[in-house]
N, C-alpha and C positions, 0 to 999 in steps of 0.2 A: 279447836272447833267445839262450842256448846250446842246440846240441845235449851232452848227455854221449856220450859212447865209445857207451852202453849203449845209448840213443837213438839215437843214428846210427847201428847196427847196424841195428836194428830197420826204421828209414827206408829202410837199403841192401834190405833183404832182402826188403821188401815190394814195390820197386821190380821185383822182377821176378815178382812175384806171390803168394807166399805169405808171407816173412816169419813164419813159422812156428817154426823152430830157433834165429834167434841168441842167443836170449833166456830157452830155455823151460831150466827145471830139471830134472835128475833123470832121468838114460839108461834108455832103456831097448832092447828091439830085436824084429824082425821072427817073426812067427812060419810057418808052415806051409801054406795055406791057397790054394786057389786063388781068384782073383778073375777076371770079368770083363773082357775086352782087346778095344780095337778099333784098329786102326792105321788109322782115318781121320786125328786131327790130325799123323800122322806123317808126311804126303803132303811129299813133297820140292818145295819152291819157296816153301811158304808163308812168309810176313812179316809180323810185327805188329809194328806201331809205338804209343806209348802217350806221352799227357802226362799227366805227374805236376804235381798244385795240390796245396798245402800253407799249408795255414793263410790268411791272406789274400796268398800268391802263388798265381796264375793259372797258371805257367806255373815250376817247382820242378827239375823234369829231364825226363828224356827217355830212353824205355826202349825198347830193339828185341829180339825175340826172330825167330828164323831157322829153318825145319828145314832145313840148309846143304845137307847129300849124303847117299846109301847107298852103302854099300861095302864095300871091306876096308882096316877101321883097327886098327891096334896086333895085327895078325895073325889078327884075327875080322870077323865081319861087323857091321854096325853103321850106326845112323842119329845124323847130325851133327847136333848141336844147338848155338844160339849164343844169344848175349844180351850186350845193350851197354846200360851204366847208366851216365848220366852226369845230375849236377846243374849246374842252370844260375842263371844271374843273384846274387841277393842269395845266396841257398841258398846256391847255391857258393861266394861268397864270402866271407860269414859264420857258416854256420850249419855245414854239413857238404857238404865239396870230395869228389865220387865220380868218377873217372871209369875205368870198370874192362871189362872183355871177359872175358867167359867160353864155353870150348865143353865139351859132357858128349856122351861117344859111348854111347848105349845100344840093348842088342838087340834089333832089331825084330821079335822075338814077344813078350817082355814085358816090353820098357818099362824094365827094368833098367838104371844105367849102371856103366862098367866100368875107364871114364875120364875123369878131367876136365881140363880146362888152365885157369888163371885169372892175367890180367893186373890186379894190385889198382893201380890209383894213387887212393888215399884220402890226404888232406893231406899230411903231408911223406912217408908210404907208401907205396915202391914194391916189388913182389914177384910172382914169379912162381912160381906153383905149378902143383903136380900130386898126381893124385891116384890110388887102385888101387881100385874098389868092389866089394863081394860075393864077396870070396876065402871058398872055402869054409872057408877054417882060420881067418877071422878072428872077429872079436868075436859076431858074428851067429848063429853056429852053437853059443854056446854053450848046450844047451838051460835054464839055468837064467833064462838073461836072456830068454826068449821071450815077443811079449806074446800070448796067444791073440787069432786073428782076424785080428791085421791080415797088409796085403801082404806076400807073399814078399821080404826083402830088403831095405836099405836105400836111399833117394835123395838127390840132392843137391838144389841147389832148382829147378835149371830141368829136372832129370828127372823131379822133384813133380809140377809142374806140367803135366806133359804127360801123366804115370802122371794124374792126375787128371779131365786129360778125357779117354782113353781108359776112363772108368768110365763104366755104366747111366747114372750121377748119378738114380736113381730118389727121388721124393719119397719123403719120411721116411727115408732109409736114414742110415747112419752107416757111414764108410770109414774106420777106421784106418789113417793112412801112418807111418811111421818115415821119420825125415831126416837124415841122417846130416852133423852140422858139426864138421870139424874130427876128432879121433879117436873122437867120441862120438855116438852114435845115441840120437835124440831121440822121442818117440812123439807123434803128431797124433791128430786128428780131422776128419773134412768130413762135418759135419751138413747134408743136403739138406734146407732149411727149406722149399722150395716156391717155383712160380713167380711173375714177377715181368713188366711192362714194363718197361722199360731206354730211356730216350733219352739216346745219346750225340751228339758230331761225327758219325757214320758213319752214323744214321736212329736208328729206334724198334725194339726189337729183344724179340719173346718170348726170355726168359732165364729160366736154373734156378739159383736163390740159393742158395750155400753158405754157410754158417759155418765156419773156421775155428777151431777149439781146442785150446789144449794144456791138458788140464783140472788139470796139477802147476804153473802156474805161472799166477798170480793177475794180474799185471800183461798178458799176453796177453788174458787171458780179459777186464778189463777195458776192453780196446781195441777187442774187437767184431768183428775181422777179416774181411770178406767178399766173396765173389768172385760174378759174374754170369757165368754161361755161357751162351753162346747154348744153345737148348734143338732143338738137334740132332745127328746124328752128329761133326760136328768140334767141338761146345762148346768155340767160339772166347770166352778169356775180352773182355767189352766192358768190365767196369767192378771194380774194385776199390776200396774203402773200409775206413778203420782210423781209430779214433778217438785218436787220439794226445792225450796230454795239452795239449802244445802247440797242439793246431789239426788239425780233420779233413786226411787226407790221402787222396786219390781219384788213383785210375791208370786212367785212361778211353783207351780204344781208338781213336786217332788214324786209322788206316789199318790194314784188312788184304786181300794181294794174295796173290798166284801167280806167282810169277818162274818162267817158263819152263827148268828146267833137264835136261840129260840123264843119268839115274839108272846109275850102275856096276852090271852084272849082279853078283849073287853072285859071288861071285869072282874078279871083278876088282877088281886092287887099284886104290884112290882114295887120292888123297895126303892125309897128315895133316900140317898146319902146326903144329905146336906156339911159342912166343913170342908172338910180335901176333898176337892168336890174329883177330882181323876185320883185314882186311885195308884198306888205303884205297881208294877211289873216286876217280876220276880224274873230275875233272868233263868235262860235255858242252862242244860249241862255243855260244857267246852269238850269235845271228844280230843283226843290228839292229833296232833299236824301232820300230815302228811308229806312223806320225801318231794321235795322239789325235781325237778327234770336235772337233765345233765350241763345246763347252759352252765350252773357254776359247780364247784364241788358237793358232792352229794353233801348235805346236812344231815345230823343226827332229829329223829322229831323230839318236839319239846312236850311235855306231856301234861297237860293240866287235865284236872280230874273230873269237875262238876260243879253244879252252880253252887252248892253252898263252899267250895274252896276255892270262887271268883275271889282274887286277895283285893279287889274293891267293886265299887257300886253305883247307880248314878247319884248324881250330885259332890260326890268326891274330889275335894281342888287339891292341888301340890302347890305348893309355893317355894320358891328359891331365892334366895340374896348370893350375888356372885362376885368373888372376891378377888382381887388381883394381888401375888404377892402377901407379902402380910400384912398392908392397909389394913384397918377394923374398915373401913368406909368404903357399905357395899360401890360396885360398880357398874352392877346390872341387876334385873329381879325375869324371871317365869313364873308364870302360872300356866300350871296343866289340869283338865277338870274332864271330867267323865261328864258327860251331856246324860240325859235320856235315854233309854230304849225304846224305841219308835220304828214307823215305818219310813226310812230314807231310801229317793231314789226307786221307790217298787221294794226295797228289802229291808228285812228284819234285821237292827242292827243297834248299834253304839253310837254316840258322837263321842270322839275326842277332838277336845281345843286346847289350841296353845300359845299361848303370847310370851316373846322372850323380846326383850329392851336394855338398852343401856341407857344408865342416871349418870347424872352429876359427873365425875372427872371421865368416865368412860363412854361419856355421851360424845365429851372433845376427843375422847383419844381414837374412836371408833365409834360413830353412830350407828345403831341398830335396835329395827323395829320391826319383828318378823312376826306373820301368823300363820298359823296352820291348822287345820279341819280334816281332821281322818274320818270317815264313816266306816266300820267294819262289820261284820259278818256278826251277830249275836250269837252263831254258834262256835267261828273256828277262832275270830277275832282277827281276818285277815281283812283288809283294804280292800274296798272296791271301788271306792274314790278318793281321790285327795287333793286338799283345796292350799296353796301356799300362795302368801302375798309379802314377798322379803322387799325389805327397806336396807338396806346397809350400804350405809358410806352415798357414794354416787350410783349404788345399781339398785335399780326398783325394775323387779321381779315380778310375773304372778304366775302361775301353772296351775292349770288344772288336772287332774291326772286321774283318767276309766282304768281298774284294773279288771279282768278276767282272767282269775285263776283260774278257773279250767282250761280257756284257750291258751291261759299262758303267754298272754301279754297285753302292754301298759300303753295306753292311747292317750297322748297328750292332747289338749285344747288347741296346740298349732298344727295337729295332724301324723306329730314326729310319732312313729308304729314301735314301740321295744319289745323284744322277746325277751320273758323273763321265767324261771324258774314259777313252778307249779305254788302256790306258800309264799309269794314273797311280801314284805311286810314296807311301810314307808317308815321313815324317823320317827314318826310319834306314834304307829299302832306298837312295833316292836320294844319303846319303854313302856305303854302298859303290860305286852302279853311278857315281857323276858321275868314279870314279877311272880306268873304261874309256871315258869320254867322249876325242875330239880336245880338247886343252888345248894346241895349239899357237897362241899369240897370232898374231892379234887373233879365233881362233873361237870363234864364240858356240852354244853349246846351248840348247835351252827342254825341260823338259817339264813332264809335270801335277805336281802334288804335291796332297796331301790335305790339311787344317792346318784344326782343328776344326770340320769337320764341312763344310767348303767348298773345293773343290777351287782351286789357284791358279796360274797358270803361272811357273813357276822359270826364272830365265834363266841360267845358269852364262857367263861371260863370260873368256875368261883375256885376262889386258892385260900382263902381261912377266914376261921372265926375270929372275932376281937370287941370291941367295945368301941366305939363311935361317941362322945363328948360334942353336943349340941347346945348351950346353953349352959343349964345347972341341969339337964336331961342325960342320964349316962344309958344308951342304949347299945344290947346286944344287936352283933350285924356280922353278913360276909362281908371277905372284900370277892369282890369280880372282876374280873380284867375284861375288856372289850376290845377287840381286834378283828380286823377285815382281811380278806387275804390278798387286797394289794401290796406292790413289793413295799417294804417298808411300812406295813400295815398297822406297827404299833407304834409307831414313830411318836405319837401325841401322848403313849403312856396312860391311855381311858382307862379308869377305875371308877368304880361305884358300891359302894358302901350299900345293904341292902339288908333292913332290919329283919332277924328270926321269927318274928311271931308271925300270926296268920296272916298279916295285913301285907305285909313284905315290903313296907316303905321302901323306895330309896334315898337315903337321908342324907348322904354325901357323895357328890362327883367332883374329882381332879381331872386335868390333864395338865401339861406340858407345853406352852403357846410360846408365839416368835416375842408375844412379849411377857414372857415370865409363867411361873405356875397358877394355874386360873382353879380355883374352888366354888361350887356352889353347895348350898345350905339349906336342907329344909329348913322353912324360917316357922313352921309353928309346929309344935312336936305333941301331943294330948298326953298330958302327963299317965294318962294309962293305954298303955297300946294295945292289950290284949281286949 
């Protein structure tokens, strides 16, 4: 299944909430009119965070919108707005690759913006733009092209979106917006269909249903487009749906906060960054893990030290080629990638993603196409959610999994309740954090792990130093043994090769399978590690 250009458009655009212009036919523009304004959602601090599901992925991308600062930008006054769209796992790697920042500065009595900055990196696309809105001499002012009614002015999409919950949103009403993509201003509609209950991640929420329309372009209209706004002064949107031909697509409201910041008086000037338009996040310090309860063998804690000796960072991918036997011809590939640090879910935290697949003779011998989404704790780097969607052979899987370490246990998406050890980690948080563990032989770690639906104690063991041969790469590495303390717990023979320097690659895993010894391969090694 491809996306087209035209479809991936559509995809990007909706990702931060409307999705309304890229698509629609036939310019038109703004006419005369005043509308009602309220600068509640304009309040400086706030953060919404949103996961994006598409079709049967659970977990598609990942959208944050900001209201960053007031001040004095580009020589006027003005409220910063941001938004980070980024697609994750299969999406990204097959279907349509986003990962873009955009900020729009507009005036904080109506809503207008005046400038935009956008960092695009869509597939092999990189570019950086700018943009001038609402010059009186431009296209907007011409009165032939006016539509009667709607807003004063042209928008972009995340000044849409905020023009739009600063309205009444009164039932029955119709708000003509004009969106301006690119040199051409497009004309909308937000049909207030009436209210609705809403349950998201975040509770059960009274919401005021909009529709979305560009009534000149037939393929929109057929998609449905709809937004849920909480049904109060900030009509914080919770939920977005679009029926895309491909497979419903929903942008459901993850987390939203109030970052404590202090607001620029009128004029005083605030800095404008223009380039990386969000800036990165310097992660927290990691304290150490704390004992697990008694459900499994007490564990030793694993003890990482601080943020600058995180042995990795966001945007960080692993890659693997998997080898069966001594074939050279891999039989499988992973990719494991460190997401952002963001706000997931209401918390501060990590995304890890992982895609693991079988190619060519090991696609006949066993097919498998599995994914997985850990969200963890930024401080301890424990699981508080976990998103898995297994493909293998004839069983097709999906789990969703709430943990509460504190209460000390794991609430499945079908209701199934596990008590689990205080710390306990899923498959994918425990290979990033076992790389901040001591691995200086002969020390041994334990913690929990979860591992279908029954928590198990993981022993991490490093047993010597040696040399790992990658390539024409000869790198220094432990070996580690990995074992569970089911009977028979080392039965598969887990090994992991786990390079010295700071980074603590893991650069080669063995085991022992019903069909033969299976290797994987970090497949790209940076000829300088340190």
């Amino acid at each position: 299944m491809r996306l087209s250009r035209r479809h991936g458009v559509i995809f990007t655009t909706l990702l931060f909430a409307l999705g309304l212009a890229a698509a629609a036919s036939g310019p038109a523009a703004a006419g005369q009119i005043e509308a009602p304004f309220s600068a509640a959602p304009y309040r400086v601090g706030e953060r919404l965070t949103y996961n994006v599901s598409f079709s049967s992925f659970p977990t598609a991308a990942h959208v944050r919108l900001e209201v960053a600062g007031r001040g004095q930008f580009y020589g006027r006054e003005g409220v910063e707005l941001r938004a980070h769209v980024e697609t994750l796992g299969v999406v990204n790697a097959a279907l349509y690759a986003v990962n873009n920042d955009y900020v729009t500065f507009v005036d904080p009595a109506t809503g207008l913006p005046y400038r935009s900055l956008q960092s695009i990196r869509e597939g092999a696309r990189t570019e950086e733009l700018s943009s001038d809105f609402n010059d009186p001499g431009g296209v907007s002012a011409i009165p032939p092209k006016q539509t009667a009614g709607a807003l004063p002015g042209s928008f972009d999409l995340i000044s849409a979106l905020y023009r739009a919950r600063a309205l009444p949103l009164a039932p029955g009403a119709v708000y003509p917006l004009a969106v301006r993509n690119g040199t051409t201003i497009y004309s909308a509609e937000l049909r207030v269909t009436g209210r609705e209950t809403v349950k998201t991640n975040v509770g059960t929420t009274n919401a005021v249903a909009v529709q979305v329309r560009v009534p000149s372009d037939k393929t929109i209209e057929a998609q449905r487009l709809r937004i849920y706004f909480t049904d109060d002064e900030r009509h914080v949107p919770v939920l977005i749906t679009v029926r895309h031909p491909a497979g419903e697509i929903r942008a459901e409201l993850a987390s939203a906060e109030f970052v404590a910041q202090p607001e620029a008086a009128p004029g005083v000037a605030a800095p404008a960054q223009p380039g990386n338009v969000v800036p990165p996040v310097a992660p927290t310090p990691v304290p150490g893990t704390a004992p697990p309860t008694a459900a499994v063998p007490r564990p030793a804690p694993a003890t990482p030290t601080g943020a600058d000796d995180l042995p990795f960072k966001p945007g960080d991918q692993l890659n693997y080629n998997f080898y069966l036997g001594p074939s050279p011809q891999p039989i499988g590939t992973a990719s494991l990638q460190v997401r952002a640090r963001a706000q997931y879910y209401n918390r501060d935290g990590f995304l890890f993603t992982g895609v693991i697949q079988t190619t060519g003779s090991g696609q006949a011998l066993f097919p498998v196409n599995d994914q997985f989404n850990s969200y963890v704790d930024a401080r301890t780097l424990m699981p508080f959610r976990t998103e898995l969607n297994l493909r293998e052979g004839n069983r097709q899987e999906s789990f969703v999994i709430s943990f509460d370490q504190n209460g000390a246990t794991a609430l499945f998406a079908d209701g199934t309740r596990v008590e689990i050890p205080v710390n306990t980690h899923d498959l994918l948080s425990v290979f990033f954090a076992l790389r901040s563990f001591d691995l200086t032989p002969p020390k041994t770690t334990s913690v929990s792990l979860l591992v279908n639906k029954r928590p198990r104690l993981l022993t991490v063991t490093a047993l010597r130093r040696g040399t790992v041969v990658l390539g024409t790469e000869s790198i220094e590495a432990v070996e580690v043994a990995l074992a569970t303390n089911d009977p028979n717990g080392d039965r598969f023979g887990l090994r992991l090769w786990v390079s010295t320097d700071r980074r603590k690659l893991p650069l080669r895993m063995t085991a022992q399978t019903p069909f033969g010894p299976l290797r994987a391969d970090l497949a790209i090694i940076p000829t300088r590690l340190q």
